[in-house]
Structure formats: C-alpha cells, structure tokens
C-alpha positions as CSV (number, residue, x, y, z in Angstrom):
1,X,-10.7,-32.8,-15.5
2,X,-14.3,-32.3,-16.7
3,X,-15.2,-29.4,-18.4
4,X,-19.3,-28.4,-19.2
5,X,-18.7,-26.3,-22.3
6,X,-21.6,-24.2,-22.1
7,X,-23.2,-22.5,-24.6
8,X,-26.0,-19.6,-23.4
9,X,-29.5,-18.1,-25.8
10,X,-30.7,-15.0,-24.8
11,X,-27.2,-14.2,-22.9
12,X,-27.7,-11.1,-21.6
13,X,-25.3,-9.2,-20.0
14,X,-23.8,-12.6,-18.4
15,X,-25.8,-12.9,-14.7
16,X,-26.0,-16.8,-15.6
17,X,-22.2,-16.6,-17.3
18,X,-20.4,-15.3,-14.4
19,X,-22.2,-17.4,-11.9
20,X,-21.3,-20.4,-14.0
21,X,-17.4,-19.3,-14.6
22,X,-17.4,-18.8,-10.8
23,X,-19.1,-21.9,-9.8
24,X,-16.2,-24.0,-7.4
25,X,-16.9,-27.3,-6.0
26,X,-15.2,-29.2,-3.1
27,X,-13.6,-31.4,-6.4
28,X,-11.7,-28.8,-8.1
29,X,-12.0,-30.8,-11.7
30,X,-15.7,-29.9,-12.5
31,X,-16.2,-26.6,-13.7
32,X,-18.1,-25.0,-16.4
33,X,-16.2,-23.0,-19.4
34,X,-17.9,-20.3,-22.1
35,X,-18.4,-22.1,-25.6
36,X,-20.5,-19.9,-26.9
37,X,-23.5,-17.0,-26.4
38,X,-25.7,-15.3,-28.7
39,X,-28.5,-12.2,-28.0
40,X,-30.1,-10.2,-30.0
41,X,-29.0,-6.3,-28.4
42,X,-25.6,-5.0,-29.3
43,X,-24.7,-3.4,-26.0
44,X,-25.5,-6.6,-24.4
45,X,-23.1,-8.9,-26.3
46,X,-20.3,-5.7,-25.8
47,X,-21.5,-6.1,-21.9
48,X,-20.8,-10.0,-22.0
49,X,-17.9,-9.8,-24.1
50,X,-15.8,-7.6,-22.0
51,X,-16.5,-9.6,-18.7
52,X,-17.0,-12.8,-19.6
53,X,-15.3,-13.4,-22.6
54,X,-12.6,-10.7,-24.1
55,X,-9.8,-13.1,-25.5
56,X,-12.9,-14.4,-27.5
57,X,-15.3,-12.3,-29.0
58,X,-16.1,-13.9,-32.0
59,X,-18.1,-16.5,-29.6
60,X,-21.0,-14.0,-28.5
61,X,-23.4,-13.9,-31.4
62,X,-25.3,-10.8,-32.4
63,X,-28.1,-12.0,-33.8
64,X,-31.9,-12.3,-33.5
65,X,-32.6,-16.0,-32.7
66,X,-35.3,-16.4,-35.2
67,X,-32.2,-15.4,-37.7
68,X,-29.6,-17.7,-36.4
69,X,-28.0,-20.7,-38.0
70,X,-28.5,-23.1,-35.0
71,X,-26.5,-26.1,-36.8
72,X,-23.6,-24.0,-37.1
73,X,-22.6,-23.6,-33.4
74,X,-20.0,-25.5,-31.8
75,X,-20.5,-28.5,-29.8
76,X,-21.7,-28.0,-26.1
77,X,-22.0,-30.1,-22.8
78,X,-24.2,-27.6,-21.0
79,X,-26.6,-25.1,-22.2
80,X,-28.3,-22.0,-20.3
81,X,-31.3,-20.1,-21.6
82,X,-33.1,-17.5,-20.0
83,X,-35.9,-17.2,-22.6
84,X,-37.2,-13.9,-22.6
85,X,-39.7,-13.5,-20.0
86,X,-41.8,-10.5,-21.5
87,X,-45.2,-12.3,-22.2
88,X,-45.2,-14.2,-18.9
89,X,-44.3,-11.2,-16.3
90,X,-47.4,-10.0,-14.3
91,X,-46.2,-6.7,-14.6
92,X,-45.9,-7.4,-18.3
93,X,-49.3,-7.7,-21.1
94,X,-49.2,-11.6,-20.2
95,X,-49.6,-12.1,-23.9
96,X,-47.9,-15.6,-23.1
97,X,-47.8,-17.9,-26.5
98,X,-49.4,-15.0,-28.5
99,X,-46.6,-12.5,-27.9
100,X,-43.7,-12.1,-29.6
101,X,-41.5,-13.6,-26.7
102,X,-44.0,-16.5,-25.6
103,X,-43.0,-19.1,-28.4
104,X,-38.9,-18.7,-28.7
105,X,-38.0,-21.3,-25.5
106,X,-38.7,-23.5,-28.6
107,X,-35.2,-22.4,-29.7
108,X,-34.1,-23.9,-26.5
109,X,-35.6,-27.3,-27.5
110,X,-34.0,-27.2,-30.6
111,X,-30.4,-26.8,-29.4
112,X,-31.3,-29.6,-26.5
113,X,-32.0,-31.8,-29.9
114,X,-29.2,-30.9,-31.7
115,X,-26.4,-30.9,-30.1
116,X,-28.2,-33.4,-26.7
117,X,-25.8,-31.8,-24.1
118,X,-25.2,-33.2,-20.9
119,X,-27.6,-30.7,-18.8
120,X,-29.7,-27.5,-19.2
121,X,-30.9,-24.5,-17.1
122,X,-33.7,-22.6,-18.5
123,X,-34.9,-19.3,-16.6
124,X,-38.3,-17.7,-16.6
125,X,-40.3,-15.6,-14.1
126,X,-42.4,-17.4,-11.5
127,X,-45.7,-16.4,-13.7
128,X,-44.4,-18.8,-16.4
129,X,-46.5,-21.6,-14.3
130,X,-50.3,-19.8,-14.5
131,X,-49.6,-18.4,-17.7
132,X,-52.6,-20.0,-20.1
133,X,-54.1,-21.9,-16.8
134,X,-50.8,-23.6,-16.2
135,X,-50.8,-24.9,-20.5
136,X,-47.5,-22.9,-21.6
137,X,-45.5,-24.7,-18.6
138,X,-47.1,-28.0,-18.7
139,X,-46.3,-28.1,-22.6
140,X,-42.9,-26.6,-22.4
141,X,-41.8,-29.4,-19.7
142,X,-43.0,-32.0,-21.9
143,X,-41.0,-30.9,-24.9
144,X,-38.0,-30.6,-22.5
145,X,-39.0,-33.9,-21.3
146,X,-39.3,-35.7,-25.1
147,X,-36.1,-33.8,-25.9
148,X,-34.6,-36.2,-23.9
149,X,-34.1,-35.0,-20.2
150,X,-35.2,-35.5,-16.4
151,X,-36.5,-32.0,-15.5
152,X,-36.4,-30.4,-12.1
153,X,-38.4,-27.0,-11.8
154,X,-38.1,-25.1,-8.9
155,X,-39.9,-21.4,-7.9
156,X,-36.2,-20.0,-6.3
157,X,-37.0,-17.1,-3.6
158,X,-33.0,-15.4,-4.4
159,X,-33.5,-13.7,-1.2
160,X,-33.3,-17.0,0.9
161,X,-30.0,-18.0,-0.9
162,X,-28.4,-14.4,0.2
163,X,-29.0,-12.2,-2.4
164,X,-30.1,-8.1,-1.3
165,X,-32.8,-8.3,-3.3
166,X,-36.4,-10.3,-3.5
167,X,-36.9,-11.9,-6.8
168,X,-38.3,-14.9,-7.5
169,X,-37.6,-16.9,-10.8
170,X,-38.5,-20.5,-12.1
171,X,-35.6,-22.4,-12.6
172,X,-35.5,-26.0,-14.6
173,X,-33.0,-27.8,-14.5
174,X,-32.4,-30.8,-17.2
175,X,-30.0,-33.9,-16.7
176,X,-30.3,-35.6,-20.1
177,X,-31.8,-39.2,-19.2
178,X,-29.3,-41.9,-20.2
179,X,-26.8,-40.3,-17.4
180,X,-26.6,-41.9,-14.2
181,X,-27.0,-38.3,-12.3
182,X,-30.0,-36.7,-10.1
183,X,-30.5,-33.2,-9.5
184,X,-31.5,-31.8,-6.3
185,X,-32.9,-28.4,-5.5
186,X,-30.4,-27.0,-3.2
187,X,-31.6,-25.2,0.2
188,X,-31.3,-22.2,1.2
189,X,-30.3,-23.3,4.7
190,X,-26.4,-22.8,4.5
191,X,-27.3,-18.9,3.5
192,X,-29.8,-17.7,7.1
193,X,-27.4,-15.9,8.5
194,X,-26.6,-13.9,5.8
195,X,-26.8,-10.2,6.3
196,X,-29.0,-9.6,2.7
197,X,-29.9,-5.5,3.8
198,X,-29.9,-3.7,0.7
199,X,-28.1,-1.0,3.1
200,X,-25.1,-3.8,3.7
201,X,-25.6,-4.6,-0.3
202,X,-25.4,-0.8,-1.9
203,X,-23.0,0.6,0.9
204,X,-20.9,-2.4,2.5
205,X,-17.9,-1.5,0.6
206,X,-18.5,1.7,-0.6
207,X,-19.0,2.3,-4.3
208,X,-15.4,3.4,-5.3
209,X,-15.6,7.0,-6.6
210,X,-14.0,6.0,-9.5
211,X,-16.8,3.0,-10.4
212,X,-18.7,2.9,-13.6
213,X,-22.1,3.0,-14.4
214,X,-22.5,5.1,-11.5
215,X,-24.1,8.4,-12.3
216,X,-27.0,9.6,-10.3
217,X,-29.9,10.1,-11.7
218,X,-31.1,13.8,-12.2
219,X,-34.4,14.1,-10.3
220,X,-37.4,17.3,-11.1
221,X,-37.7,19.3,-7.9
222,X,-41.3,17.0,-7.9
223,X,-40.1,14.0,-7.6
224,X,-37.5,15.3,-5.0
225,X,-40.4,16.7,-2.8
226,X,-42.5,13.6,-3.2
227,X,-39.4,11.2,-2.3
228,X,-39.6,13.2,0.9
229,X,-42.8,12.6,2.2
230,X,-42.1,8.8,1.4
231,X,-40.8,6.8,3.9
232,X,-38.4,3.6,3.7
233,X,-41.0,1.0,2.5
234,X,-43.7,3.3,1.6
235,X,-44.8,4.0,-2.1
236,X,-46.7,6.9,-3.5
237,X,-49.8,5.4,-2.9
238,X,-49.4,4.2,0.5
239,X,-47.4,7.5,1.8
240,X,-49.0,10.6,3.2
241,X,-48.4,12.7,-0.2
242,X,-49.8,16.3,0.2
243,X,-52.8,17.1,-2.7
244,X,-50.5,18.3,-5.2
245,X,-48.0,15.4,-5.5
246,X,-50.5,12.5,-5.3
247,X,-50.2,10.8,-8.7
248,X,-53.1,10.9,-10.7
249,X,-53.7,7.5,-11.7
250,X,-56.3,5.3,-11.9
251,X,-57.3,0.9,-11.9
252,X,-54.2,-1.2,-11.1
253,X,-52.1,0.8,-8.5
254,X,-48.8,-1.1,-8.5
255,X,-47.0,-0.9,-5.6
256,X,-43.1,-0.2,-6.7
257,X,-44.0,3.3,-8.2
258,X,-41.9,5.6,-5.9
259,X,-41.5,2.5,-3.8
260,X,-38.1,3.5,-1.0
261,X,-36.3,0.5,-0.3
262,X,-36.4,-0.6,3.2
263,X,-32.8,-0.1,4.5
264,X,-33.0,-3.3,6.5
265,X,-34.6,-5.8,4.2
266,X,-33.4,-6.8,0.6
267,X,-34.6,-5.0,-1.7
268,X,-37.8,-5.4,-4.1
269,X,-37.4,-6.7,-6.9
270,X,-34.9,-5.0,-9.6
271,X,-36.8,-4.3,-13.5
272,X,-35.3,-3.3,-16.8
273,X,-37.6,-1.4,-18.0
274,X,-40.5,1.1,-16.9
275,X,-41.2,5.3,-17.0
276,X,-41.1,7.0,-14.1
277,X,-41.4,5.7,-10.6
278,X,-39.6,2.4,-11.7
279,X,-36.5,3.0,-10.5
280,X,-35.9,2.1,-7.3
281,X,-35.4,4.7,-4.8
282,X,-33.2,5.5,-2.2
283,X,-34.3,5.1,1.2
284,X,-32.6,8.1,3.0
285,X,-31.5,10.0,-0.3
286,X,-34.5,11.7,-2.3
287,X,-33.0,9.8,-5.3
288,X,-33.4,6.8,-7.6
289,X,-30.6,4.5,-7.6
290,X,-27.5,4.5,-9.5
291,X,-27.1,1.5,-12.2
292,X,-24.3,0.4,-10.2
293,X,-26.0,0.3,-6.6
294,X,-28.5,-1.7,-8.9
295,X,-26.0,-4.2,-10.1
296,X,-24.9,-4.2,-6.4
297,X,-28.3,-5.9,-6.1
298,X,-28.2,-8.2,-8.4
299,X,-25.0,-9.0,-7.1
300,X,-22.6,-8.3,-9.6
301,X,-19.4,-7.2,-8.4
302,X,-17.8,-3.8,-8.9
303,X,-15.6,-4.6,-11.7
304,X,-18.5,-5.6,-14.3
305,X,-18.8,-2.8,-16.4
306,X,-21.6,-2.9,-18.5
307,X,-21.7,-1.2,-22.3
308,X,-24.4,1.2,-23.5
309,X,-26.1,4.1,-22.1
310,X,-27.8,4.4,-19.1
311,X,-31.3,3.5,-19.9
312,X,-29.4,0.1,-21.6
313,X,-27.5,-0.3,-18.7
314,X,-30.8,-0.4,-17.1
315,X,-32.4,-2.8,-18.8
316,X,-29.4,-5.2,-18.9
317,X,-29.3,-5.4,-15.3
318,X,-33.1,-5.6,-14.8
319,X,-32.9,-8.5,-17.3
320,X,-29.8,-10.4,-15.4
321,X,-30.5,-13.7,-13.3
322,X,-28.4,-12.4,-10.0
323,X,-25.2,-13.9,-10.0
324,X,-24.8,-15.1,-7.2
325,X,-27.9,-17.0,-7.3
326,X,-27.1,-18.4,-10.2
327,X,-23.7,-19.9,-9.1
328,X,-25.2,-21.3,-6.1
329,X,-27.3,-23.7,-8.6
330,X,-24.8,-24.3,-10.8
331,X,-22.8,-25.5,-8.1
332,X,-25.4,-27.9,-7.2
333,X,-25.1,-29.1,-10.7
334,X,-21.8,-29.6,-10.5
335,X,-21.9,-31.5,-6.9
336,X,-24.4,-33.6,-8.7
337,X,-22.1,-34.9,-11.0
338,X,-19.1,-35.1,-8.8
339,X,-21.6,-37.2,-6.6
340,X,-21.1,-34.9,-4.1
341,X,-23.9,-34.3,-1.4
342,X,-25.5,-31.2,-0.8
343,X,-27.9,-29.8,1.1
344,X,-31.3,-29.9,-0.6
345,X,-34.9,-29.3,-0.4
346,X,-38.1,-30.8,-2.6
347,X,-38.8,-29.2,-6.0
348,X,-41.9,-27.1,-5.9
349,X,-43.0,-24.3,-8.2
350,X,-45.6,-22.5,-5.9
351,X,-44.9,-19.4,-4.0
C-alpha cells in the first residue's frame, strides 16, 4: 500500500481535500490520506473539518500562517497549497508582491524544505503568470525549483475536464527530483462528451428540499425588474435595460454584474466575494443563486455542508479549487507513480 499523507496551507473549505480523498486509480494501493490542514478563517476549518476530517479535528489548524509553528507539523509525503490568490486576480487590485497575499507562497517553500515531501500542488489564478511582467512566476518557480523539485505548470480550462463551470487556474505540480517519476499534464480528451450545462449541473438531480446551504437569496423589486429584461448570457450592460434600471457606473464595465448564466453552457466563473451584481444569476428565475446551486458548480456534492453564514458560505465556495477538477490531477499524480499511462497533453501556461 502507499499512502501520500498530505498535509494542505490555506485549506479552505477542502475543494483540493476531497478531490484528493476521492482520487482512485486502476492500482487500488495508491491513494492520498489527510495528515494535516491549517487556514486562517474559523468557519472554514469547521467547513473542512466536518467533511473531510470529523474523527480528527485536532489536525485542521486555525491559525494565521504568518503565526504558525511550521516545525511542529507532522511528517508529510504530499503537500497542497492554494496560496491565496487576492493580489494576482484581474478582478482583484493586482497588488502582486506588495499586497498582503502576494509574498505567503513563501510558506509553501518552507514546508517543501522542511519536511521535502514526495510531491506538491500549488494553485493560483491564471494572472499569477503576468503579474510583475511575468517576475512573481518566474521567481516563484525557481524557489520551487531550488527547493528541490521538477515543476510542471499548467493554465487548466476546468470546463474542458467536465466541470459546469469556466474557471481557469494555474496548477504546478512538483515531483521532488531524486524520484525516478515524471508528471504529465493530463488531457481533457476522455471528458468531450461530457454534458457540462450549468442547467444539467444545478437541476440534474434536483436539489433535495431538505439540502443545506440552500436559501434563496431575497432580491429588491429592482433587481427583480432588471433580472427581467436580462436575457440568459446577457449582463446589465449588454441587455436592453429601460432608463431607470441602467446602472450608473462608470471606467471598467465588468461583464459578470447581473450576468444570467447561459442554460446550455457552463457557467462563468464562480467568486467569493463582491457587492451586488456578483452573484450569479439565474437564467429563467429573476434570482441570484443559492450557495448550494453554487457548490453544484464547483462540483461539490450535496452532502458537503459548509459552516458559517451565508455571505461565508459564499466566499468559501468562491475560494474552492472545483473538486472534481482537482481529483482528475491528483489522479494523474497518482498514475504517475503507479507508472500508469494516461492520457496527456504538453504543459503550457497561456490561455
């Protein structure tokens, strides 16, 4: 048998946990356990503690990484990090280096140094590459690199590997550099036929009545009347909005303010945070979305209940790599090591 004990920094609710827990392989001997997970936001560890971890709770660390003790975590073969993306998002202030997020993947290098496990899987968003003129992810793969690993980063289009929902994430992938294995990208071939609707997604079961972190969204009569003369696909700029419900904004007109999802497409792409028009809205029903019909999107499964109130619940699911897309590269991982062959494309970090 060979267990990765995997230990995760910024957890979140556990997108990259369950995906991992979940991952199977042809072998049935390689599989990927919990060790250990720390993040800074309360509801977050109670989110990742009841789904991914309840017999264990004392493993999920709440704690602000700049705080933590890193010597005094246990062992690990595998670690996962998801370093906060904040200062690299180009809907964010792209503060890069100079925000408060930019700098902590360095916490990332220092548990690659400390405890050298087997492989890595670090996470940012897809601006991480031109943040700085390309700098920030030039100097972060070297450090990765004289940490001791062969790195593979890859821009991953989720919507070509089957999930409802377009989001597009940089993915690197270490395999520490005295081991005799080679990762490959895996392609999203096996996955075209896959019905990825967000209709199929958010209806296909239906949402049991008795599901949680389902409440609807109370919407002003002014929303409701602008939701209506939005069509599926259309946002409040591009829609024919009478005088009075035209949004008075002016410079950068982004595109997923009262944005309908297309019924027949996956959906765009699923945020934690933002005021109103962020939601995600409904394409027949004048409505944002329900957390649930969000985490639907992100595809976790009906039975992850997530801790907090709804705004947190939000934002945790915003913040969540989709599992399912996240399983389908950890399984890649693990066919790597089995010496299993897999389909698989070049790496290649460009849209």
């Amino acid at each position: 048998m060979t267990q990765f004990k995997m230990g995760e920094l910024f957890c979140g609710p556990g997108g990259i946990a369950y995906g991992a827990i979940t991952a199977k392989i042809a072998n049935p001997n390689y599989k990927i356990i919990h060790q250990w997970a720390t993040d800074y936001d309360r509801d977050t560890c109670n989110t990742y503690i009841r789904n991914i971890c309840p017999d264990a709770p004392e493993t999920v660390i709440h704690e602000d990484i700049r705080k933590l003790d890193l010597t005094s975590l246990k062992p690990i073969d595998a670690l996962a990090f998801g370093f906060p993306c904040n200062d690299y998002s180009v809907v964010g202030e792209q503060k890069g280096m100079d925000g408060v997020y930019g700098p902590l993947y360095a916490f990332g290098i220092k548990v690659l140094k400390l405890y050298q496990p087997q492989w890595f899987l670090a996470e940012n968003v897809g601006g991480l590459k031109n943040a700085d003129a390309g700098r920030t992810f030039t100097k972060i793969i070297d450090e990765m690199r004289e940490a001791g690993y062969v790195v593979t980063p890859h821009l991953y289009k989720f919507e070509e590997y089957g999930v409802p929902q377009s989001r597009h994430r940089i993915i690197i992938i270490g395999i520490r550099n005295d081991l005799p294995v080679a990762f490959k990208v895996p392609s999203p071939a096996p996955f075209a036929g896959i019905d990825n609707s967000c209709r199929t997604a958010v209806e296909n079961p239906p949402i049991p009545a008795n599901a949680a972190n389902n409440e609807v969204t109370k919407q002003s009569d002014t929303v409701v009347r602008r939701l209506q003369y939005i069509k599926p696909g259309e946002n409040a700029f591009n829609a024919d909005l009478p005088d009075e419900l035209k949004l008075n904004v002016t410079g950068a007109k982004i595109s997923q303010i009262y944005k309908r999802l297309d019924p027949d497409k996956p959906a765009y792409t699923v945020t934690g945070s933002g005021g109103g028009g962020t939601h995600i809205y409904h394409w027949a029903e004048p409505r944002a979305l329900t957390n649930r019909e969000r985490a639907r999107l992100q595809t976790f499964p009906d039975s992850y209940v997530f801790s907090g109130s709804k705004e947190s619940v939000r934002r945790q699911i915003g913040m969540a790599v989709p599992c399912n897309g996240a399983r389908i590269i950890f399984e890649a991982i693990l066919n790597s090591f089995a010496g299993i062959d897999y389909p698989s494309v070049e790496a290649n970090i460009n849209e």
